[in-house]
ROMARNU-94510 format. One record per residue (C-alpha): x, y, z; chain; residue number from 1. Coordinates in nm, 3 decimals. Layout:
BEGIN
[atom [X,Y,Z],"A",NUM]
...
This chain:
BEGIN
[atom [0.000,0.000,0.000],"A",1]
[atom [0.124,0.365,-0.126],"A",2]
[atom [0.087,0.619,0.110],"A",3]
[atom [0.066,1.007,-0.035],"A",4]
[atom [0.386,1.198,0.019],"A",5]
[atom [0.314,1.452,0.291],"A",6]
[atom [0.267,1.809,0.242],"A",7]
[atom [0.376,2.121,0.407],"A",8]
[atom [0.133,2.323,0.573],"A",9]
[atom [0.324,2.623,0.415],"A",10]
[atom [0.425,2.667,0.073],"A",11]
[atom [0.581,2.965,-0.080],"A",12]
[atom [0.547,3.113,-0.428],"A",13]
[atom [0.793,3.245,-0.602],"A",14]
[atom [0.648,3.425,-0.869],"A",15]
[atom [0.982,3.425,-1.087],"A",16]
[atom [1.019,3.072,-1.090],"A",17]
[atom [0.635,2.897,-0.997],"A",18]
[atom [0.508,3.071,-1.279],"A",19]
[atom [0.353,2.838,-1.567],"A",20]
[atom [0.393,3.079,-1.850],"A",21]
[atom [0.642,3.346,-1.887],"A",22]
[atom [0.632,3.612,-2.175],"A",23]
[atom [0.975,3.827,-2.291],"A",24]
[atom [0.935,4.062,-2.523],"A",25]
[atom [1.228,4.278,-2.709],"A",26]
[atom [1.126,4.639,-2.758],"A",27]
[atom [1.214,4.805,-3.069],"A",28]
[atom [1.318,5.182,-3.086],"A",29]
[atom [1.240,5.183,-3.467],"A",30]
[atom [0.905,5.022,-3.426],"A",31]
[atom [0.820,5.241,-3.136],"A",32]
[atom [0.912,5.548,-3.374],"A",33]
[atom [0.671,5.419,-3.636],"A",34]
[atom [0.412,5.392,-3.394],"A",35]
[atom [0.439,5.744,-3.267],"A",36]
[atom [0.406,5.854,-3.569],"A",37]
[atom [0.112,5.673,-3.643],"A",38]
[atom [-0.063,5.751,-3.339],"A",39]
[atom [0.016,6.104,-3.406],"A",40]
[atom [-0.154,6.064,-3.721],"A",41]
[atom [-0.497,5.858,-3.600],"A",42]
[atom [-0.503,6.091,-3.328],"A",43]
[atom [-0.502,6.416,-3.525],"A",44]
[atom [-0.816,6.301,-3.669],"A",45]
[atom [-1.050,6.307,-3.342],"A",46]
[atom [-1.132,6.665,-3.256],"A",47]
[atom [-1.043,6.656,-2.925],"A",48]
[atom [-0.668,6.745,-2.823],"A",49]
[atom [-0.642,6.591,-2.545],"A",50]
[atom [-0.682,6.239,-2.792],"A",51]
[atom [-0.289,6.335,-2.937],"A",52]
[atom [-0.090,6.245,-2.671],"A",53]
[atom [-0.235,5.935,-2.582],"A",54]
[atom [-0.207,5.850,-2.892],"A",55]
[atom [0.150,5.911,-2.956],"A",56]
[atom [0.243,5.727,-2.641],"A",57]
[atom [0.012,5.448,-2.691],"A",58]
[atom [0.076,5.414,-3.038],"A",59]
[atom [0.444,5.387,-2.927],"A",60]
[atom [0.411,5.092,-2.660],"A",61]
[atom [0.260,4.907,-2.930],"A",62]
[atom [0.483,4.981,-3.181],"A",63]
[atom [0.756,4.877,-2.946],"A",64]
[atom [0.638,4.561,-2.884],"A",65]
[atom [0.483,4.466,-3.234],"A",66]
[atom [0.736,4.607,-3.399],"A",67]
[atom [1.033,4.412,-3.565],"A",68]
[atom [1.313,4.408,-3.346],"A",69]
[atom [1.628,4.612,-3.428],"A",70]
């Protein structure tokens, strides 16, 4: 007859290690420029200014990310 291994009453998580999936992602200064630049541009079409910044800035995260690495 088996008998379960015994567990610890505490475990501890290390997030860098325990976790199941990890993601790395290489940023690209040349894809984040293109995406400015297209943010810029979808952004200057909404009539409110506020809309241009964001758009820059989140145009260049994704660009960054998407974009091909240099």
């Amino acid at each position: 007859m088996k008998f379960n291994k015994p567990s610890n009453a505490v475990s501890v998580y290390y997030p860098d290690r325990d976790s199941p999936v990890k993601y790395e992602v290489e940023l690209s200064e040349s894809g984040a420029k293109k995406g400015m630049a297209i943010g810029l541009l979808i952004a200057s079409r909404v009539p409110n200014p506020i809309f241009i910044p964001v758009g820059v800035v989140l145009g260049g995260v994704l660009g960054a990310i998407f974009g091909k690495a240099d």
